[in-house]
ZAMARGU-4260 file (C-alpha; in steps of 0.2 Angstrom, whole numbers, plus 5000, padded with zeros to 4 digits):
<rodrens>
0) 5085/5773/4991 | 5100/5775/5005 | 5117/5772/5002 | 5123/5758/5013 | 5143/5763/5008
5) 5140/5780/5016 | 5131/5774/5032 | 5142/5772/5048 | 5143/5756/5058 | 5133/5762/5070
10) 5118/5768/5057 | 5118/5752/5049 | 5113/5743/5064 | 5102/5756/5067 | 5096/5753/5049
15) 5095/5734/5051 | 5085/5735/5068 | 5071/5745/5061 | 5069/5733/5048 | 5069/5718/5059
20) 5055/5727/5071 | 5045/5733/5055 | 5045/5715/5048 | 5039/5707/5064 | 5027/5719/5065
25) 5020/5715/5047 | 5018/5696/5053 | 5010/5701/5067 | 4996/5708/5057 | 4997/5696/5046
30) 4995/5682/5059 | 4980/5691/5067 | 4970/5692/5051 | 4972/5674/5048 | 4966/5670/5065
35) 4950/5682/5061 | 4942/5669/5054 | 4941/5657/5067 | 4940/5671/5080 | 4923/5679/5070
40) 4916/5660/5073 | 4917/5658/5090 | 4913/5677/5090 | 4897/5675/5083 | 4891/5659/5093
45) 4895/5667/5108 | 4885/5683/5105 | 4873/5672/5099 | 4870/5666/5118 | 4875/5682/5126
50) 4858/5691/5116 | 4848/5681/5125 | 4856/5686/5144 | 4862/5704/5141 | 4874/5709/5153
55) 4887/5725/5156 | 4902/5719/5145 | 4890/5714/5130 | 4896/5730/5119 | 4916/5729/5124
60) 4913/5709/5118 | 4904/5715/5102 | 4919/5727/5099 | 4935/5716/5102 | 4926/5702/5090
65) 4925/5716/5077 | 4944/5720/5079 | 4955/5715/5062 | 4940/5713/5052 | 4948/5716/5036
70) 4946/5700/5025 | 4933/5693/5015 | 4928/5677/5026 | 4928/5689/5043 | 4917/5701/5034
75) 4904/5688/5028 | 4906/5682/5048 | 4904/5701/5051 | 4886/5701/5040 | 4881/5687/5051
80) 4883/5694/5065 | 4876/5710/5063 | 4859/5701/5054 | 4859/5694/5071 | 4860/5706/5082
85) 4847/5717/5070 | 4834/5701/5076 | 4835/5708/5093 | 4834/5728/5089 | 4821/5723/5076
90) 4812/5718/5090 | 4816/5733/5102 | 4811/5744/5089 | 4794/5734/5085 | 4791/5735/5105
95) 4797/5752/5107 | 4784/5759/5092 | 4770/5745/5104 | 4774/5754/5117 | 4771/5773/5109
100) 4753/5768/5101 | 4750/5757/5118 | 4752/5774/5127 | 4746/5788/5112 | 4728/5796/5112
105) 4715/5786/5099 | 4720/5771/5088 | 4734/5773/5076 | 4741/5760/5066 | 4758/5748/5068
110) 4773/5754/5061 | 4784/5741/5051 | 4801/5739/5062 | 4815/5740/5056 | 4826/5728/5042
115) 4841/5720/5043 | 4850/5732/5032 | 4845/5747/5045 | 4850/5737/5058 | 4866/5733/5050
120) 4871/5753/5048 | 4863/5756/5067 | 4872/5741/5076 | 4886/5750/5085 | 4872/5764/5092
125) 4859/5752/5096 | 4870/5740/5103 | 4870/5752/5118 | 4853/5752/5121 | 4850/5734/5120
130) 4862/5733/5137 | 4851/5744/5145 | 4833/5734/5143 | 4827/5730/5162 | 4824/5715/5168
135) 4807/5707/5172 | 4807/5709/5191 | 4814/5727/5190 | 4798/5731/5176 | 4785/5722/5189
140) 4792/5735/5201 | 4789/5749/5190 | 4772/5740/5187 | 4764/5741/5206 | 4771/5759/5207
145) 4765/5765/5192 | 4747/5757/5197 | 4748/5767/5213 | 4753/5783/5204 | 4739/5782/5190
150) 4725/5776/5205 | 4732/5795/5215 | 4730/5804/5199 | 4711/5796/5194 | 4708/5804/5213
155) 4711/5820/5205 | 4698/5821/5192 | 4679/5820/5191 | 4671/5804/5190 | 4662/5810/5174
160) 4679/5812/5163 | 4678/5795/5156 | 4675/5776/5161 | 4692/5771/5164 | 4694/5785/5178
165) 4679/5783/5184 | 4682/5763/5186 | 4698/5768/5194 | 4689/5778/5207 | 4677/5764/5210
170) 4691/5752/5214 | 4701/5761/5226 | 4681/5764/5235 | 4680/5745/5234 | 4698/5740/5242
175) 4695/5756/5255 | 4677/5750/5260 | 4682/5730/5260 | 4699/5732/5273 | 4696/5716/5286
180) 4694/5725/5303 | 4705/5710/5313 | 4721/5710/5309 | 4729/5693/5309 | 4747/5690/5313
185) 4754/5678/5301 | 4767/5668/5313 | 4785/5669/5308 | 4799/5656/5303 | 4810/5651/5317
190) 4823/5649/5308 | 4836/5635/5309 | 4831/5623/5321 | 4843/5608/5328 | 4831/5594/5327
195) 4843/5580/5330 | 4838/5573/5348 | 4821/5570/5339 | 4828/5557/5326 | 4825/5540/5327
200) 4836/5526/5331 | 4839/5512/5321 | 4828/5498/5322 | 4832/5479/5326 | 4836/5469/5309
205) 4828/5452/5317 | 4809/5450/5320 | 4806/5445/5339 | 4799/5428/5342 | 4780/5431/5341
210) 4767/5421/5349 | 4749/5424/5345 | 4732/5417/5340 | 4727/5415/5321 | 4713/5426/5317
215) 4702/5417/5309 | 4701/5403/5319 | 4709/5406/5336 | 4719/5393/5336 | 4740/5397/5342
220) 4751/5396/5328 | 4767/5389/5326 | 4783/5396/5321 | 4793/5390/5305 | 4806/5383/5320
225) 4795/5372/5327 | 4787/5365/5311 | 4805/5361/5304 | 4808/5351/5323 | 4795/5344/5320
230) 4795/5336/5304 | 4814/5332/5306 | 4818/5342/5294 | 4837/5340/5286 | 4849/5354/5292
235) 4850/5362/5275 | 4833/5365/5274 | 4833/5371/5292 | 4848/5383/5289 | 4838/5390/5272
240) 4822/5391/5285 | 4833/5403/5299 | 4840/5412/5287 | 4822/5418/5281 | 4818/5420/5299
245) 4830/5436/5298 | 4817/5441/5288 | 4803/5439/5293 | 4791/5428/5305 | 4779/5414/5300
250) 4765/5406/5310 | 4755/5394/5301 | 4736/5390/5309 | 4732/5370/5309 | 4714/5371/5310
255) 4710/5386/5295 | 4728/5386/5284 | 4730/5402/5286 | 4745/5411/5288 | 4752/5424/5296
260) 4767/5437/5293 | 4777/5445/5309 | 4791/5458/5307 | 4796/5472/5319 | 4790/5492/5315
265) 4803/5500/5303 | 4809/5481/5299 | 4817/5480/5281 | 4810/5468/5270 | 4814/5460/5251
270) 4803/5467/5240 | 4795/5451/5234 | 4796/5433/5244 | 4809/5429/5230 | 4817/5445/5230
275) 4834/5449/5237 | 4832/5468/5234 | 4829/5477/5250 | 4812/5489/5249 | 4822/5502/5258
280) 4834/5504/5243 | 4818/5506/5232 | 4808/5516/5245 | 4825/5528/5243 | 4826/5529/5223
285) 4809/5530/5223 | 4809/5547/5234 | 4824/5553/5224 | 4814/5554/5207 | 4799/5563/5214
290) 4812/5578/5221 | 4819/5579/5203 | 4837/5567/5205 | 4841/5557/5189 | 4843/5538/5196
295) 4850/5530/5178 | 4870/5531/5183 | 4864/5528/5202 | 4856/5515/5198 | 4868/5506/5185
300) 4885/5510/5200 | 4873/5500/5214 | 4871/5485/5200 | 4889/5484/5196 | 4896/5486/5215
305) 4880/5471/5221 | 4885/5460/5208 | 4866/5464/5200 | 4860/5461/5181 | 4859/5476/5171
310) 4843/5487/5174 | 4839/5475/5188 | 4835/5490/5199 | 4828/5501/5187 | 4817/5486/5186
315) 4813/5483/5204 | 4809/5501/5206 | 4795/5497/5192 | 4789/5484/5201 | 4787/5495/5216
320) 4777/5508/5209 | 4767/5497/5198 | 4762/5486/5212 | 4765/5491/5227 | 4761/5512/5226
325) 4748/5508/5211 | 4732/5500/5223 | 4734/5515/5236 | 4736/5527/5217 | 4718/5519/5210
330) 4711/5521/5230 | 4715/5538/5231 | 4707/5542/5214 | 4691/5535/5218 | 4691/5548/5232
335) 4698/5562/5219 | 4684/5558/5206 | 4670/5564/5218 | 4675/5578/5221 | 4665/5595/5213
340) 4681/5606/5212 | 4695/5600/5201 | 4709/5608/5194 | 4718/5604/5178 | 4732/5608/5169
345) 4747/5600/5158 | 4766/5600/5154 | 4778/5592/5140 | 4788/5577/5146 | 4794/5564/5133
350) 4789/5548/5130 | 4802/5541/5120 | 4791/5524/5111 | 4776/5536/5108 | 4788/5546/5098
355) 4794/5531/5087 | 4813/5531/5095 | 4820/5521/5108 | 4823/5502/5111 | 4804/5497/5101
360) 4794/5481/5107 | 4793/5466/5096 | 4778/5469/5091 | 4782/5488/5084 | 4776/5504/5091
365) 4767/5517/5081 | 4773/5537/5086 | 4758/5545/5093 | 4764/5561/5095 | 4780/5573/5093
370) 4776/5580/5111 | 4770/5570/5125 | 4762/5578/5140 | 4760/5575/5159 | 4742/5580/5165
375) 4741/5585/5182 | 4723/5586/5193 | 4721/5593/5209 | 4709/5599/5224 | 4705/5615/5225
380) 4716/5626/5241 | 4710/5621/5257 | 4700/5610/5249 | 4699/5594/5266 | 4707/5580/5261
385) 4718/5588/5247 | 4725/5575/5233 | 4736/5577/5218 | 4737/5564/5205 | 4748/5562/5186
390) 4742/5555/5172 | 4751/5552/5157 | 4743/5558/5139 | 4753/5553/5122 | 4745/5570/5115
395) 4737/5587/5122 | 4723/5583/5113 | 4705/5584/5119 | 4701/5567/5115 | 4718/5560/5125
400) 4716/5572/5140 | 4694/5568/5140 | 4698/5551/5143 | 4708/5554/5160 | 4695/5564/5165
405) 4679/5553/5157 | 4679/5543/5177 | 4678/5560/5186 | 4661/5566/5193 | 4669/5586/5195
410) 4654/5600/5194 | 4667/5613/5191 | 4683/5611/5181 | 4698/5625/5183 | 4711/5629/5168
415) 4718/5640/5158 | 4714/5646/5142 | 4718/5629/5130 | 4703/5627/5119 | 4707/5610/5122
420) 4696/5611/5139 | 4679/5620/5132 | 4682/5605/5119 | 4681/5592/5132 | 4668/5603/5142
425) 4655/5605/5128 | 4656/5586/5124 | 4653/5584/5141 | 4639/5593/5140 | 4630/5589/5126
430) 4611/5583/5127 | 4612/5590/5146 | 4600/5601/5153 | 4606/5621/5157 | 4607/5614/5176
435) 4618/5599/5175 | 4631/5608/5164 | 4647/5605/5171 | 4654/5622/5172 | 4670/5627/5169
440) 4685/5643/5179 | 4695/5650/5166 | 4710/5655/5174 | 4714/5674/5180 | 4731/5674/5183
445) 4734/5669/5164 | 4724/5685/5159 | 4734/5695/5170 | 4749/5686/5163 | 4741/5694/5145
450) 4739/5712/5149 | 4757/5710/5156 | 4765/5705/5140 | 4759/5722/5135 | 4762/5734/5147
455) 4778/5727/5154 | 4790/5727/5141 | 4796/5745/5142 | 4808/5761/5152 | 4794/5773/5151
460) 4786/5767/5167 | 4807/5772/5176 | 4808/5787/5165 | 4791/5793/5172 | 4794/5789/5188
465) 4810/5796/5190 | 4801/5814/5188 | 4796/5824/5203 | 4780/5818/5208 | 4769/5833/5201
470) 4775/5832/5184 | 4773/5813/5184 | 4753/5817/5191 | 4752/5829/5176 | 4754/5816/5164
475) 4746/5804/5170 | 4732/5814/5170 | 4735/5819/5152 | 4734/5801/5149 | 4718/5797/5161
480) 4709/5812/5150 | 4715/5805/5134 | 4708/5787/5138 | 4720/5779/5130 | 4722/5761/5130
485) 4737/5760/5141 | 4726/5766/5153 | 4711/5756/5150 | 4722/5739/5154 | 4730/5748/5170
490) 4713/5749/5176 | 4710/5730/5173 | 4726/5726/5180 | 4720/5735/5196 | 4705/5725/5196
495) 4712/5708/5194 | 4726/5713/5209 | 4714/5719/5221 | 4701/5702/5217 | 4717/5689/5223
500) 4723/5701/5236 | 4702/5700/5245 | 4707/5680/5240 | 4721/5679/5252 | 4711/5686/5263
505) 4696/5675/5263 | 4709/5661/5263 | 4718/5667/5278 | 4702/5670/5286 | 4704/5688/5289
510) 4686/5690/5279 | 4670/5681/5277 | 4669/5669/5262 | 4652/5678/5257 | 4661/5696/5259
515) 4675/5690/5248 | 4664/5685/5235 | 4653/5699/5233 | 4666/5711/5234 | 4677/5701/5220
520) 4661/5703/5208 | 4659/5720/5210 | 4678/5720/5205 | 4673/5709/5191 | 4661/5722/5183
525) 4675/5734/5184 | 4686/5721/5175 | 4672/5719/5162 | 4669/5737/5159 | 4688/5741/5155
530) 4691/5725/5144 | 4674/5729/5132 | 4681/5747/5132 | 4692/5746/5119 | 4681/5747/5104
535) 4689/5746/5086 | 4701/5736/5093 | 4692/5718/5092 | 4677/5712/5082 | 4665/5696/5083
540) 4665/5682/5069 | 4653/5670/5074 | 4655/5667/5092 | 4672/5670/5095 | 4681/5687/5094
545) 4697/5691/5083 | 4709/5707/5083 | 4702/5721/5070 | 4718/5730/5070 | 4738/5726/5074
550) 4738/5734/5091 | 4746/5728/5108 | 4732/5727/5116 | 4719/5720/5107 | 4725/5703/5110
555) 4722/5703/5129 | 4704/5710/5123 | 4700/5695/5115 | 4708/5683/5126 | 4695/5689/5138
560) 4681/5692/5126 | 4680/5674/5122 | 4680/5666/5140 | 4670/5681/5147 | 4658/5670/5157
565) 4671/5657/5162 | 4683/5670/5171 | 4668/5673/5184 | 4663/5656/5188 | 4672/5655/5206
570) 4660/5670/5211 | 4645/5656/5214 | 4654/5647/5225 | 4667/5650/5239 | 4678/5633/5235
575) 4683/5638/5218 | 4696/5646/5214 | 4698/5660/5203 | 4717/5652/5194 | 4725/5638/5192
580) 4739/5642/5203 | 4737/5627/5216 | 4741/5614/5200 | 4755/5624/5191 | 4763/5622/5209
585) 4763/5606/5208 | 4771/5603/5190 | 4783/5611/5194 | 4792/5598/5203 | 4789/5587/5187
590) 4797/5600/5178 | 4811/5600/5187 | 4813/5581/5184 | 4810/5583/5165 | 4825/5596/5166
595) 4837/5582/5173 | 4829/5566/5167 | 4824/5572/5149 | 4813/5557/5143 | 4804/5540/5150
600) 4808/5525/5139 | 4791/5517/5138 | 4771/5522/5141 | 4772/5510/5153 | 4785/5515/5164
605) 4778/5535/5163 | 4763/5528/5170 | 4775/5520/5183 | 4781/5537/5185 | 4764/5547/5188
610) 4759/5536/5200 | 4776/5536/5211 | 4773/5556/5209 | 4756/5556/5212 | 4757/5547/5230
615) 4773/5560/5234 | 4765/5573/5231 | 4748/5571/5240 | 4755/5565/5258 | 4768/5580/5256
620) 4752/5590/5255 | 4745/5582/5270 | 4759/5584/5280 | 4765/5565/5281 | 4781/5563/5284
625) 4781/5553/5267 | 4797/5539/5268 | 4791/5534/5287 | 4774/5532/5280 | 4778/5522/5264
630) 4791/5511/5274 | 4776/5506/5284 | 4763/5504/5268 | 4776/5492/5262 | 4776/5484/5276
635) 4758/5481/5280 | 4755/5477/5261 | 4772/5465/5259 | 4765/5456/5276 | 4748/5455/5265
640) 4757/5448/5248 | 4767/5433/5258 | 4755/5428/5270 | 4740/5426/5255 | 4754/5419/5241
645) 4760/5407/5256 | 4742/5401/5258 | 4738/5398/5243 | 4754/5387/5240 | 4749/5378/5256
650) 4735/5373/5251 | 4739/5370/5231 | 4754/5358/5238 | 4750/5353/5254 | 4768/5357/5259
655) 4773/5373/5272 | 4785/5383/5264 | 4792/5402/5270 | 4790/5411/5253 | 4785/5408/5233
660) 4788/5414/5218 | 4778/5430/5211 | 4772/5430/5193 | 4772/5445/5184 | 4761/5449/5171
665) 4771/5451/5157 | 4779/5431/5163 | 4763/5424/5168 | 4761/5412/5153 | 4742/5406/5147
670) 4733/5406/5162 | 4732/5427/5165 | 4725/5435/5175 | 4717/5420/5183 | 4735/5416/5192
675) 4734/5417/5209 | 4752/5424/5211 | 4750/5439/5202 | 4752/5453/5212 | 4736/5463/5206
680) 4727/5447/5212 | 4738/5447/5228 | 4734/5465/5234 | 4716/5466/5227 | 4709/5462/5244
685) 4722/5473/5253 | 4712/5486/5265 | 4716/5503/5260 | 4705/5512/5271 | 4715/5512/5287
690) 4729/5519/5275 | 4719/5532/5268 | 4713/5538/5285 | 4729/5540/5290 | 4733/5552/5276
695) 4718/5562/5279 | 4719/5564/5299 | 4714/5580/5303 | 4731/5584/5311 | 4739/5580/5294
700) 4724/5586/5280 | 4724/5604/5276 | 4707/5611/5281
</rodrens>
């Protein structure tokens, strides 16, 4: 111990410094070990998010978290963390020994991957080669040229090695002999085009002074003006009457009672007689849902700055759809449901009522499902007259989606693989005879997405392809001589490439429908030939097949052994198509919606929702310019509503009036369906065929 007597002045502050520096330091450290707790929690949540978007700074996160881990409650935060991160190197290490079977001559057997307790010793190492897993794109890439490589090197052997070569060879003859002799140029984007001068200007608010004939009888009609002259009218009612007339224009005919509606092209009307809220305003919302844009705080800042009831405009834009977009919606499924080519398919969106949550009627509502769905049915591509229309479904199950489709008269139904389908098919089916079987496309493209879920996940394809190019053909054909599974699938995957590649070209019109089709089955054999190859791998029970060993590629094996036939129904006819991709196209946009809306409150108003999304999408596929063309539908039918409900009140009263009241189902008391002012009953007779045409014009339809 030092004696403080004997130090000098200048020693013992000296002395006293080094004491005051070693003390702070000592709290420093204690400091940073009680804020290891808290700092290992937010560690841990944060790598927890990072493991499923890898990026470059991952391992120097992983390490800084670990700092000053010396007490009890950071280790156990420690143990947590590593058990996580030994989820994602378990599964690296599972792939990575997928991958070394996948590619090994013969059949071995899976290997266990590795526990959490070897993971836990191997973090810090492995950590190093979880940052450098490639991305999906990147291994598609690798894909096409690794294809290319393995076709050279199958040039290289004799047709008699084995089958997969021998297919390879075959295909490469098939793509070489098939090549379309015209060359079509597809025509370019111009770019960014100033379309300004083409817009046009806005329309009068008034309707002009119309004089015409009634067309029932002949007889002129009369304006509300001169009606209110003429019966003497008091001012009040006169001013109520011109006030209307900035509306809309009535003429009443004498002779028949019938009435009839003016307003100018593009003029804005109410969306009911009794209505204040401007169709326009609707027409608006009403495209901003179909693009994906959530209306609920829209809608609820336009209420507060109107002066409007809560939900009025969620309500009026529920009118709409359900009465106005609905009779074109059942007018464009009649034409759907004779068509022989239909394609089908499904996605999730929530229906909160049919889950048991949410506001719940009077009456109760009893959950139907944890999931709800969307089904979607399309034409065919370049099918004339093309149509999409949305149906809601409480379930996925056969029995829900069979009951949307029970109305449709299709010959050929395209889907992917959900059993769900064949379920509905075979009912379909049943006590048929062979030749009236409704016949059913399984999708390709969802094979292909199967044999990709194998091959992809892997570095050997950039390792490989990073050698010089006479070592690389060495081993692949060391692999092409082995046979090995790998190479069975790459073969199948060539096959399945080159089919959609002689599609594009039949649909461009580079080559013959009928060349197209007997190429793509000679393509099919190949495909056939390389996905029974792989014996040992699958087995039959009964009539379906099942994996008979743990191995990366049995399960695209049996995927394509139980809907062998159905992958090659498009070959007997030029119109179907060989996937599904037209109608996964088009719910996309209703995934998009379900990102930013999340969840419809009531069956009823998803219905409202299909039908709005339905009519969007089938005049975008027509090329109508779709607000111009509903602003003019609503006129047409709004003209149609007021003149018929005004007719009817004439005569019921005796009385000219300039607008009525609508009744809405739900408000329509005892007398049902049998009240005139409904408006089902109000549109029934409303001529849609003008309307269709105009959608289907052969300017506008997609031939």
């Amino acid at each position: 111990m030092t004696d403080l007597n004997s130090l000098s002045k200048e020693e013992l502050i000296k002395l006293v410094t080094q004491k005051e520096e070693q003390l702070r330091a000592a709290e420093d450290l204690a400091e940073k070990r009680e804020r290891s707790n808290i700092k290992f929690a937010r560690g841990v949540t944060s790598l927890a998010l990072l493991l499923k978007d890898v990026n470059g700074s991952y391992l120097a996160q992983v390490e800084e978290y670990l700092s000053y881990a010396d007490d009890e409650e950071a280790k156990k935060a420690m143990k947590v963390l590593y058990d996580m991160i030994s989820y994602g190197i378990k599964t690296i290490g599972v792939t990575s020994v997928q991958i070394a079977s996948f590619f090994a001559h013969g059949n071995e057997a899976m290997k266990a991957g590795e526990t959490s307790e070897q993971a836990y010793a191997k973090a810090q190492s492995n950590l190093k080669e979880l940052r450098q897993v490639r991305s999906f794109t990147n291994n598609v890439k690798g894909i096409v040229k690794l294809s290319n490589a393995i076709a050279k090197a199958s040039k290289t052997l004799d047709a008699s090695t084995n089958a997969t070569v021998k297919t390879l060879q075959e295909i490469s003859e098939i793509n070489k002999e098939s090549e379309p002799s015209p060359v079509k140029e597809k025509q370019t984007h111009r770019g960014r085009v100033n379309n300004i001068e083409n817009l046009p200007e806005a329309g009068p608010t008034k309707a002009t002074k119309i004089s015409a004939a009634c067309r029932e009888c002949g007889e002129p009609l009369a304006g509300f003006e001169d009606l209110m002259v003429n019966l003497k009218t008091a001012m009040t009612d006169f001013e109520a009457g011109y006030r209307q007339q900035n509306t809309y224009t009535i003429g009443f005919c004498q002779k028949c009672g019938q009435v009839e509606v003016f307003m100018d092209p593009g003029q804005d009307h109410p969306l009911f007689p009794d209505r204040h809220m401007s169709t326009k305003t609707i027409l608006s919302w009403n495209q901003a849902m179909c693009i994906g844009i959530p209306l609920e705080r829209a809608l609820k800042r336009f209420e507060q700055e109107a002066g409007l009831g809560s939900n009025t405009g969620s309500y009026s834009l529920f009118d709409y759809q359900r009465f106005y977009l609905k009779p074109l919606f059942k007018a464009l499924e009649k034409v759907l449901q004779q068509r022989d080519v239909l394609v089908c398919d499904e996605t999730p969106f929530s229906c909160l009522q049919d889950q048991g949550c949410g506001k719940l009627p009077a009456s109760g509502a009893e959950a139907k499902g944890k999931t709800n769905y969307i089904v979607a049915l399309t034409t065919a591509d370049h099918a004339p007259k093309p149509i999409t229309l949305y149906y809601y479904s409480p379930t996925r199950s056969a029995e829900n989606i069979g009951r949307i489709l029970e109305d449709y008269n299709f010959e050929t139904l395209v889907t992917d693989g959900y059993s769900g389908y064949r379920t509905i098919l075979n009912n379909r089916n049943q006590d048929k005879p062979i030749l009236d079987h409704v016949r059913h496309q399984s999708c390709l493209v969802h094979l292909r997405r199967e044999i990709l879920k194998v091959v992809l996940p892997s570095d050997l394809f950039k390792k490989l392809l990073d050698k010089p190019e006479a070592f690389l053909m060495q081993q692949l054909e060391k692999l092409l001589k082995a046979d090995t599974e790998g190479m069975k699938l790459h073969a199948a995957l060539r096959a399945i490439n080159s089919i959609f590649l002689f599609e594009a070209q039949k649909n461009d019109g580079l080559i013959s429908p009928e060349k197209a089709r007997l190429t793509q089955a000679k393509l099919m054999k190949c495909l056939d030939r390389m996905m029974k190859a792989s014996e040992g791998l699958v087995r039959q029970k009964g009539s379906l097949w099942e994996k008979a060993k743990d191995h990366p590629a049995a399960k695209p094996c049996v995927y394509y052994l139980n809907a062998r036939e159905d992958f090659k129904t498009f070959l007997e006819n030029p119109e179907i198509p060989p996937c599904t991709n037209k109608v996964e196209r088009a719910i996309r946009g209703v995934a998009i919606l379900r990102k930013n809306s999340q969840h419809k409150h009531s069956p009823q108003y998803m219905e409202a929702m299909c039908i709005a999304l339905s009519i969007d999408a089938t005049l975008r596929e027509n090329g109508v310019d779709t607000f111009r063309w509903l602003q003019d539908y609503s006129q047409a039918l709004f003209k149609h509503i007021t003149a018929k409900g005004i007719t009817q009140l004439w005569k019921e009263t005796g009385c000219k009036q300039n607008k009525f009241s609508i009744r809405l189902p739900e408000k329509a008391g005892t007398d049902g369906a049998n009240n005139p002012y409904l408006p089902e009953n109000l549109t029934e007779d409303f001529d849609m065929k003008p309307w269709l045409d105009s959608i289907f014009k052969p300017s506008n339809s997609q031939q």
